[in-house]
C-alpha angles and dihedrals in degrees: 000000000000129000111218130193101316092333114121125193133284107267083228090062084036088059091035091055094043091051101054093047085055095058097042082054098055088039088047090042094049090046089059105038090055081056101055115113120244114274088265090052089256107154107208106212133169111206118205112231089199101053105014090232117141123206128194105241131193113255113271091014105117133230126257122254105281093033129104123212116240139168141191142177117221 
């Protein structure tokens, strides 16, 4: 999408733009909300014994098998 001279753009592109920022805005704001610590600072993790990888998890879900629970505070 290019502006030249005094042409705007379409408002189908206008509305197509906006839509898709919007989207990328709610996927970008849930991935961080399931990250925010809990209101004492407590990180709620599951490490994988097998592969020795870590993921963030929401408070009270449970890990998966092979996994161990772990927390932390920053």
């Amino acid at each position: 999408m290019s502006i030249q001279g005094n042409r705007l753009p379409s408002p189908v592109t206008a509305v197509a733009v906006l839509a898709v920022l919007s989207a990328l805005s709610l996927v970008a704001f849930t991935a961080v909300r399931g990250c925010v610590p809990e209101d004492n600072g407590l990180i709620h993790g599951c490490y994988s014994t097998r592969s020795d990888r870590m993921r963030v998890v929401e408070p009270g879900s449970g890990c998966r098998p092979g996994e161990r629970p772990i927390n932390w505070t920053p």
